[in-house]
C-alpha positions, 0 to 999 in steps of 0.5 A: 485453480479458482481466482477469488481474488484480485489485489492491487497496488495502487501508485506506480500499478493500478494508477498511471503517472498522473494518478489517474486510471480508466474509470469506465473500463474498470468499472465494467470489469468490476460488475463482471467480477461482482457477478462473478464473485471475485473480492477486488482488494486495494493494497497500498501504502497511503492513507484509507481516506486517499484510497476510497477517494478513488473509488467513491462509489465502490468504498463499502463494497471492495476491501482496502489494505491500507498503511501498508497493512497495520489498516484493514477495512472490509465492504466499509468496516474497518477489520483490523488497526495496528498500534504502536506502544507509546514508548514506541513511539518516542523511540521512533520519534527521537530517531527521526528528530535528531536528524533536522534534515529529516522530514516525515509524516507520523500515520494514525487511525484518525489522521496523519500528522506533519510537523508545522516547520516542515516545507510546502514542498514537502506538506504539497507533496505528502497531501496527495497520499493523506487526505486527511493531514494536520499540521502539529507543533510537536509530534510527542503530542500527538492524541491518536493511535500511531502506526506507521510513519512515512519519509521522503528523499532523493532516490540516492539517499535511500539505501544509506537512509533504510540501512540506518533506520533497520539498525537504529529501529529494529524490532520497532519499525522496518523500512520498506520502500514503495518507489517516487522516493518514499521510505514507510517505516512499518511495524514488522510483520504488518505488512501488506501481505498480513492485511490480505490473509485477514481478509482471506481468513474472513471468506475461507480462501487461501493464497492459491485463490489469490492474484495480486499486481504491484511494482515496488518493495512494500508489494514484495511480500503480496506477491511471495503470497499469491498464486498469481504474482505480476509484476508491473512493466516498470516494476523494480528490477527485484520485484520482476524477478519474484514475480511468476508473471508480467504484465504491461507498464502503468501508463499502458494499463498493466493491472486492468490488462491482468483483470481482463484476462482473469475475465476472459479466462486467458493465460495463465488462467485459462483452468482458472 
């Protein structure tokens, strides 16, 4: 079977612990997968002005499915945005607020918004995913179009917290984690397993063409998808155990070992 395609999550996949990746070696690699035709895709949860932040010189040339899906740009256009109704958004808004404890980032097509009471801690710690963040006295004014909104808590107050969120939101938002704490509320059926099939309904491939790599429940459904699913080294537990192959953890360089043997037509591609 033919690869086409290669996706990858970023955080906690593509990325190792400090956010950094080996530049030179994977630019090496991406001039072996342009001259051979292979789309390389970023699949990530955070922001598209984050994502292309690393990669400046490859922006308008590679893919990025963003905000977990409800974003979709191709070689530098954008494909394809989410939207919420307004009244969505209130229902959405008020469940958030009415817990004071809660602090979230409400994610748009121009920006991300932080509420101008929330703690530095917390506006640091989300500035590293959304370059572009402004701080709002009230989310209710907010002029852009909404897609996604994204919280962060201590891992043991997740399971309660995305429990509560799938009962109060449901058919509005779904809760999906994406590991460091993160819960994304994103709107159902726009996931990032959505924004790949846009962009392979766009080059006339399918899935089989497809090998994409992630490590935590926001790449569940990618990885379901894809002919060629790995799971990182410090993946989930439940996201080994979907994926078909495995691959090293994100500080040995999991995802480039994965487009190496894609390259070098190794197992499981060597008929590929």
């Amino acid at each position: 079977m033919t690869v086409n395609v290669i996706v990858t999550d970023m955080d906690g996949t593509f990325l190792d612990d400090a956010k950094k990746y080996d530049r030179p070696r994977f630019m090496a690699q991406y001039q072996q997968l342009k001259g051979r035709g292979i789309e390389f895709v970023v699949a990530s949860g955070n922001q598209y002005y984050q994502l292309i932040s690393f990669f400046p010189e490859l922006k308008d040339e590679i893919s990025f499915v963003a905000e977990n899906g409800a974003l979709v740009y191709e070689h530098g256009k954008r494909l394809f945005h989410g939207e919420l109704t307004r009244n969505e958004s209130r229902i959405v808004l008020g469940e958030l607020l009415s817990d004071s404890r809660l602090n979230f980032v409400a994610c748009g097509l121009e920006s991300a918004y932080v509420s101008e009471n929330a703690p530095e801690a917390f506006v640091a710690l989300m500035a590293k995913h959304y370059h572009r963040l402004q701080r709002v006295k009230d989310y209710r004014d907010i002029d852009d179009v909404l897609f996604k909104f994204s919280l962060n808590l201590p891992d043991q107050q997740i399971p309660q917290m995305v429990d509560r969120l799938h009962a109060s939101l449901e058919g509005i938002m779904k809760p999906v984690t994406s590991g460091f704490g993160f819960i994304d509320l994103i709107i159902p059926g726009l996931h990032k397993a959505s924004g790949i099939s846009r962009l392979l309904k766009r080059w006339a491939l399918s899935p089989q063409n497809v090998v994409a790599i992630g490590d935590s429940g926001n790449d569940m459904e990618m990885l379901k998808m894809a002919r060629y699913a790995f799971a990182m080294g410090n993946a989930a537990p439940e996201i080994k155990a979907l994926s078909r192959y495995h691959t090293d953890d994100n500080n040995h360089q999991g995802a480039l070992k994965v487009i190496q043997a894609v390259l070098d037509r190794t197992p499981p591609f060597n008929d590929a």
